[in-house]
C-alpha positions in Angstrom: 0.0 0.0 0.0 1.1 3.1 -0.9 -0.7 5.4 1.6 -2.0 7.6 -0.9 -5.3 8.5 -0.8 -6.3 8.9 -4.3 -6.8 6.2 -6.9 -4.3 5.2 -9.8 -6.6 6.6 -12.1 -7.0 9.7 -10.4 -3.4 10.8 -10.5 -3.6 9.4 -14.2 -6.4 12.3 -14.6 -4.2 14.7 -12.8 -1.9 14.6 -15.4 -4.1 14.5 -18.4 -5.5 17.7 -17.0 -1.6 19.3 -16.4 -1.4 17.7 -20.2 -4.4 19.4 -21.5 -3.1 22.9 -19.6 0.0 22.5 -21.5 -1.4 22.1 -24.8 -3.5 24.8 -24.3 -0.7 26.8 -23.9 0.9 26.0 -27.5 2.8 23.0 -26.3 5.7 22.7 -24.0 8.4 25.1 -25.5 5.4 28.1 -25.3 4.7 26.7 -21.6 7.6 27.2 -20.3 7.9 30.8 -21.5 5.1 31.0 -19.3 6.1 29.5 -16.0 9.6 29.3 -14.1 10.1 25.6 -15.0 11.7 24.6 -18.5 10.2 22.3 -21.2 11.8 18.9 -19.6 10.0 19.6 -16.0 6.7 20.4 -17.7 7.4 17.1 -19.9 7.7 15.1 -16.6 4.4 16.8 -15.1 2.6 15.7 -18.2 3.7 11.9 -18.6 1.9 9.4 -16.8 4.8 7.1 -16.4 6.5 10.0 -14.3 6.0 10.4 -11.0 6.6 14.2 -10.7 3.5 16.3 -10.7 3.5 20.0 -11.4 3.8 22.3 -8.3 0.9 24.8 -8.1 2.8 27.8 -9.3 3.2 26.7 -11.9 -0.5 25.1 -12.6 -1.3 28.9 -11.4 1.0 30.3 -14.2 -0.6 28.1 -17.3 -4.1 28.3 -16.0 -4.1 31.9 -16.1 -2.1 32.4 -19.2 -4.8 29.9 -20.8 -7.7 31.3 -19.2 -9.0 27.7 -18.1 -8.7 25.7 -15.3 -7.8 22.4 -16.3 -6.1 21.3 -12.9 -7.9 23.1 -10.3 -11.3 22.2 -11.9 -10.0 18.7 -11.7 -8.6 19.0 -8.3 -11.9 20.0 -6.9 -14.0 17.4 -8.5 -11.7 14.8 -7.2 -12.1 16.2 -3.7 -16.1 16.4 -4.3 -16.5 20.2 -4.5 -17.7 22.3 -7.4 -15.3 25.3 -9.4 -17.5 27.9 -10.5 -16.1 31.1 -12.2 -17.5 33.9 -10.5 -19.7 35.9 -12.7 -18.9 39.5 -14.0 -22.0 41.1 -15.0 -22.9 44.5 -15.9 -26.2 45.3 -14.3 -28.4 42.7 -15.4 -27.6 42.5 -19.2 -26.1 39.3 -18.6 -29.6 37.3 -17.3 -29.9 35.5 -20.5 -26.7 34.2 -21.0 -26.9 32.9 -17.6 -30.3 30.8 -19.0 -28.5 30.2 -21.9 -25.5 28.5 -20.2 -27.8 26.9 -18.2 -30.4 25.4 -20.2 -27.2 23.8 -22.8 -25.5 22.4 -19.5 -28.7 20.9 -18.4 -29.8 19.6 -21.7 -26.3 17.7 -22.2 -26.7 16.5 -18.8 -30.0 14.8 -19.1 -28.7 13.8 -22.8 -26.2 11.9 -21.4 -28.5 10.0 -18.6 -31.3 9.1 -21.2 -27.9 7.8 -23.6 -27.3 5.6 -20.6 -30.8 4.5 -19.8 -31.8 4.1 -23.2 -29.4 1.2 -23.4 -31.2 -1.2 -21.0 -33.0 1.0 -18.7 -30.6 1.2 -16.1 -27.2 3.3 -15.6 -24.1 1.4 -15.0 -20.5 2.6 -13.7 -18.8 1.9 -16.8 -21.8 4.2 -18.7 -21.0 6.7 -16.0 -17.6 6.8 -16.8 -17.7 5.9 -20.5 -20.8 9.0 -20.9 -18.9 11.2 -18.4 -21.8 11.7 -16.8 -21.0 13.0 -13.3 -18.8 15.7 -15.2 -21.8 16.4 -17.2 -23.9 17.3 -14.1 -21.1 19.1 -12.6 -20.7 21.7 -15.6 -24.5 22.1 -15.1 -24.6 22.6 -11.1 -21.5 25.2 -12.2 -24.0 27.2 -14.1 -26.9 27.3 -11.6 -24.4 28.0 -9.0 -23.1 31.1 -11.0 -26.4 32.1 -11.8 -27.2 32.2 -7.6 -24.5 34.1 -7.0 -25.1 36.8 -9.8 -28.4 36.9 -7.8 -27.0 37.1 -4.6 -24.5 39.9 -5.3 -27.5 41.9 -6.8 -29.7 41.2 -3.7 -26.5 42.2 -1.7 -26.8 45.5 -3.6 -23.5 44.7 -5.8 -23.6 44.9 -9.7 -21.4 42.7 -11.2 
């Protein structure tokens, strides 16, 4: 035993998150122009055979010069919570892309739960994982959850 806490899988996901942050970022040679590490580190934080994981500066670094948040997104759905962007709105113009957001996340969420029941009438744990469904239902709980706290910042008497 290892005495980790996580999964094999779930450090495999780690790095195909710190992979997909890399990418993002125009590969490793444009990555590390970014961060403080060099392009052999970031190589090592993105290979699954490695057992060196990238320290959270430097997640922090390609996150923000991607504008996405590959790891941290990832990193609180392992740990069960929720990332939700915080919304900027001016005054209220931004209501319907909140509904907007909202109505596509929910839609692909119960797409993907019919997919599954549609084949048998029951969901299994391979269609859960196969259908991603539990990330499905997380980007839509995202959405409501950015929609409650526009409202709550305007019932607060802030505008964004």
């Amino acid at each position: 035993m290892s005495g980790r806490f996580h999964s094999d899988a779930a450090y495999l996901g780690l790095k195909a998150a710190t992979r997909m942050l890399i990418r993002e970022a125009g590969g490793l040679e444009l990555a590390s122009k970014v961060t403080r590490v060099e392009r052999a580190a970031l190589s090592r934080y993105e290979n699954p055979n490695e057992g060196r994981f990238a320290p959270v500066d430097v997640v922090l670094d390609l996150e923000a010069a991607n504008g996405s948040c590959h790891v941290t997104r990832f990193l609180a759905r392992e740990q069960g919570h929720v990332l939700i962007e915080l919304p900027r709105l001016e005054g209220t113009g931004e209501w319907g892309r909140h509904l907007g957001d909202i109505a596509k996340e929910c839609g692909e969420a119960i797409a993907v739960v019919g997919q599954a029941l549609a084949q048998g009438g029951t969901i299994t744990a391979e269609e859960v994982r196969e259908l991603h469904i539990t990330r499905e239902i997380d980007e839509a709980v995202e959405k409501l959850i950015a929609l409650r706290t526009a409202l709550q910042g305007l019932e607060k008497g802030r505008r964004k």
